[in-house]
N, C-alpha and C positions, 0 to 999 in steps of 0.2 A: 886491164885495170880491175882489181879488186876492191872489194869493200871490208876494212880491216877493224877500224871501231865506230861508235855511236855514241850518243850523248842525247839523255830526255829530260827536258826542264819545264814546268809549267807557271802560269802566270795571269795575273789578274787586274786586269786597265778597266777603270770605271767610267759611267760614262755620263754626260755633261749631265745629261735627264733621264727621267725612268723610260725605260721603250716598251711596250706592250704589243708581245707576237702574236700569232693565232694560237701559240699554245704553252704561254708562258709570259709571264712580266719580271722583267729583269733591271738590273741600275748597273752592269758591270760585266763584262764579259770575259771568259777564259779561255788559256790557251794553252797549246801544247808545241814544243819547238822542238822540234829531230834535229839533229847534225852528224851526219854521217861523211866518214874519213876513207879515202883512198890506201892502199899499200905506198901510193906514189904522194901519198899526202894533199891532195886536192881534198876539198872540203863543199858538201852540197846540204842547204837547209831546205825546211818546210814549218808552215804551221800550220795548225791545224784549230776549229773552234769545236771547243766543249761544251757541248748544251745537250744532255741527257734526252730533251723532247724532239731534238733533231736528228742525231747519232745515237741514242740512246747507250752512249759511255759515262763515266765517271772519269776523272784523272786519275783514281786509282783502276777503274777496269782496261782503262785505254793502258797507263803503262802495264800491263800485268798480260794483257795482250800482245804488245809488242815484243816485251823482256822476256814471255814465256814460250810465245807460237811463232812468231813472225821472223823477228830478229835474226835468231840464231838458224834460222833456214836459210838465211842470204849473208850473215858474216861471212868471210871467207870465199865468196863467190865472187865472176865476172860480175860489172856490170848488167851486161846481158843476159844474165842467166835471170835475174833477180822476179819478172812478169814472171817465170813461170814455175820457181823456188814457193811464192806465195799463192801461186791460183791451187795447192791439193788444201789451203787453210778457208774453208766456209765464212762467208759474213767477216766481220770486223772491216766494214769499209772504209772507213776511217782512218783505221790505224794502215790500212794498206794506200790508201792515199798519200800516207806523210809519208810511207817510204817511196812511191813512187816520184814524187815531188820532189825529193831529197835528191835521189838519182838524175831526174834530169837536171835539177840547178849543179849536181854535181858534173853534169856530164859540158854544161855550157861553161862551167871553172877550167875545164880542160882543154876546152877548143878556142876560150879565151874572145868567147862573143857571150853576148846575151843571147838566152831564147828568143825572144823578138825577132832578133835579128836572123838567126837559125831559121827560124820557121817562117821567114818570110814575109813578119808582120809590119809593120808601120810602128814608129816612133813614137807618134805624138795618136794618145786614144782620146774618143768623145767618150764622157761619162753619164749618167743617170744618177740621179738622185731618187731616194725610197723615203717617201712620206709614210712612216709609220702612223699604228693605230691613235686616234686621238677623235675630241673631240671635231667637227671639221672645220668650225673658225681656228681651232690651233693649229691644225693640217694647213688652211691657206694662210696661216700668218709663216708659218717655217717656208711653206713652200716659197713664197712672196719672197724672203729674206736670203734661203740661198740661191736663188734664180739672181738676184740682186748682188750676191755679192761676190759667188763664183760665176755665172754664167749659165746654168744649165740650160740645156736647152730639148730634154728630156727628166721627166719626173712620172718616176711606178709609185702608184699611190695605194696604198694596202687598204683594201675592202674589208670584205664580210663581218661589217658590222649593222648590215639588216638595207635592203634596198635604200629603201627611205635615208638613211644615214649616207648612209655612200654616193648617193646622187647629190645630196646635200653638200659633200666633202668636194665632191668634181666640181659642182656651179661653184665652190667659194674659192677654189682655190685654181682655176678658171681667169674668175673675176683678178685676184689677187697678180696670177702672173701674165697676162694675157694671151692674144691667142695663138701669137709665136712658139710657143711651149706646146710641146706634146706630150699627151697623158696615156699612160695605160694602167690597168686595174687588176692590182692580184687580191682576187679572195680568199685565196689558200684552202680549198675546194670548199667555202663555207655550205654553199648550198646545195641542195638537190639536186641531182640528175634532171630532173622534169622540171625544174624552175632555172635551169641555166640558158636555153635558148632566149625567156623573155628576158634574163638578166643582163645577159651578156647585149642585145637590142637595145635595152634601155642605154647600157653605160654606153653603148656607141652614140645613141642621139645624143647624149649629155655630154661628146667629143672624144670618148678615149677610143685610139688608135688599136689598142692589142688589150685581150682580156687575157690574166693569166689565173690557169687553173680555178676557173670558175666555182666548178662540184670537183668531188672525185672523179679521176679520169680511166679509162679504160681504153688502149686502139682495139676498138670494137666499132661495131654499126652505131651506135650509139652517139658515139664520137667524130666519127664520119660524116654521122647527120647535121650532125651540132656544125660543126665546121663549114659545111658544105651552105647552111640555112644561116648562120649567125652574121657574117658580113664584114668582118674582121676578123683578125688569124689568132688564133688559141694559142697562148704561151704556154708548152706544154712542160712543168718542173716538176712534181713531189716523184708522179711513177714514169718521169725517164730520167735512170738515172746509170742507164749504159749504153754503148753502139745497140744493142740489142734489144733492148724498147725504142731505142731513135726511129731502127726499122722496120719495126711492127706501127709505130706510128707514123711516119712515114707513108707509110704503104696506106696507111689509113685515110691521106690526105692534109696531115699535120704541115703548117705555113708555118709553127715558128716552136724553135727547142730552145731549152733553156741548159746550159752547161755553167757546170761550174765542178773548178778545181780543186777548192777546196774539201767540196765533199768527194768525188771519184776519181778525184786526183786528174791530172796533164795527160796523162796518157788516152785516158777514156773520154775526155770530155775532146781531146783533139779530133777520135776518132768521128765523134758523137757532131762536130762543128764541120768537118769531112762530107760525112751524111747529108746533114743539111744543106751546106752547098751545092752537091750533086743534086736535090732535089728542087732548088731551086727556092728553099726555106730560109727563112731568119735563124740566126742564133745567136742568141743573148750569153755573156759572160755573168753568169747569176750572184747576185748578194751570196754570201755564207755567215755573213758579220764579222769578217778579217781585219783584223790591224790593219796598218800601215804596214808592218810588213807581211803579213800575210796576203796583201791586196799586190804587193808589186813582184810578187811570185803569179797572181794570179789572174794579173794583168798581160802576163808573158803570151796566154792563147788570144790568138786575133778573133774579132767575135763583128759580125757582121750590124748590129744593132749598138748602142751606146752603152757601154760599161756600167752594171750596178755596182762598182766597185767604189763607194763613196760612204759605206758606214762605219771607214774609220776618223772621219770628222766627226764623230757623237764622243767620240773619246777623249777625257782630258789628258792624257798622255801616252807617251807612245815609247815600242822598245826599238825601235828602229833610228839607226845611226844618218839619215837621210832625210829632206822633207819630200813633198809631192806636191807643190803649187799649182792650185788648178786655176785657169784663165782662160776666159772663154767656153767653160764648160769642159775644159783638155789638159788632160797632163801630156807630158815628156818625159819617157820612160828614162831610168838612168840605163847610162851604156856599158856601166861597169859588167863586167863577170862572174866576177865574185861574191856571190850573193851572202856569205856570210858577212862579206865585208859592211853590210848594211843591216847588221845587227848590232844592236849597242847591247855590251853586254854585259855591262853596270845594271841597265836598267832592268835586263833577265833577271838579276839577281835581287834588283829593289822591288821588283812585283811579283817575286818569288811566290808561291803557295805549295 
């Protein structure tokens, strides 16, 4: 099976409220859609999230990267050939993720299963919801409200807005869902090396379960100690972002990785979810800020902790031809194969940019 054309469309879904990241405040989010075609005519998508402080792409340097370096090194190729057509092109992780991505939803069009189903996973995933940055009586009123109205029964509540703030956010929103609900804490490495053993202590007395990325991380002694003294397991995200940090961390002592497909693509994040099994770690299906459909491509890796795959509920519309009804805190993957088949492509075209 060869890979004969392609297809790059971008797109822009806003979203109910302003959300405020650690490196950026946004009202809308974009996206990039690959669709790449068989000789045999099968058809496999991906999407991918545009946000220059996290990929540092543009929609114009993303396609100019794919149309100019990428692309045309795997048109005309086996499937298989395609890992190692892109590993002599440097950097553009991104843009090598959405062909990765493409490939394997193209490859489950052809076997006529879902990935899920492929690789072994389970039908029906437990979710996590991401308390974005906010005041923290807003954080426990949202938190309060979808606990209430999907089910969660895990919520990542984003930090590093100053100790004081953040413990503040835990007790209220704590109170709000009670104590059935489990918390954990990404600071998105706001603090210091040396003020993350007492940070990470406090948020555990205050109940959170897993601290993610406390400070900047390093698998060094450093982190070693941190992990070994802190009491809860370190969600490790921003720098593992291959089998080959999972390793180095790992070895370091690391209880819990964070993967996500969006950014390093299915293949890596499989490897990476692999790792952490063997070692006897967590691994979390990480936020990227996915649609709807970029969330049920990237729901396909079985992930042993509860799916942050839920911020495509902040969005008032969606391009996906499918809903995701979550109860009980769980969707029910669809069984279909065809994953372009869960693309509406009206809407590609009404959210065009």
């Amino acid at each position: 099976m060869k890979l004969e054309r392609w297809s790059l469309q971008f797109y822009r879904l806003p979203y109910a409220r302003e959300v405020a990241w650690s490196n950026a405040v946004e009202n809308a989010g974009v996206f990039a859609l690959l669709e790449l075609t068989s000789d045999e005519g099968a058809v496999g998508i991906a999407e991918g999230t545009v946000k220059a402080t996290w990929s540092a792409v543009t929609p114009r340097s993303l396609a100019v990267a794919l149309e100019d370096l990428l692309l045309p090194r795997v048109i005309g190729r086996h499937i298989d050939e395609v890992p190692q057509a892109v590993a002599g092109i440097p950097e553009n992780r991104l843009a090598k993720a959405l062909i990765d991505n493409a490939c394997w939803t193209l490859r489950a069009a052809v076997a006529g299963k879902p990935l899920w189903r492929l690789w072994g996973g389970a039908r029906e995933v437990e979710l996590a919801w991401t308390v974005t940055r906010q005041a923290p009586a807003r954080m426990a009123a949202e938190a309060g409200e979808v606990c209430a109205r999907y089910g969660f029964r895990t919520l990542k509540v984003k930090g590093g807005q100053g100790l004081e703030t953040d413990l503040a956010a835990l007790e209220q929103i704590r109170a709000a869902v009670g104590a059935q609900v489990d918390l954990y804490v990404d600071a998105n490495g706001a603090y210091r090396r040396e003020e993350a053993l007492g940070y990470v202590r406090a948020i555990a007395a205050a109940g959170a379960s897993v601290a993610e990325d406390p400070c900047p991380l390093a698998p060094d002694g450093e982190f070693e100690a941190l992990q070994r003294a802190c009491g809860i397991p370190i969600l490790v995200d921003a720098s593992c972002a291959s089998a080959a940090d999972a390793r180095l961390y790992l070895e370091r002592g690391a209880r819990a990785l964070s993967a996500k497909p969006g950014r390093v693509g299915l293949s890596e994040t499989r490897a990476v979810a692999a790792l952490a099994a063997r070692a006897h770690a967590k691994a979390a299906v990480g936020i990227y800020a996915e649609s709807l459909l970029g969330t049920l491509v990237s729901l396909q890796l079985p992930g042993s902790m509860p799916a942050e795959q839920t911020f495509y509920l902040t969005m008032t519309d969606q391009v996906a031809a499918v809903e995701l009804p979550i109860r009980g805190g769980c969707v029910e993957l669809p069984q279909t194969a065809d994953y372009a088949a869960l693309v509406d492509w009206d809407k590609v075209k009404r959210f065009a940019i």
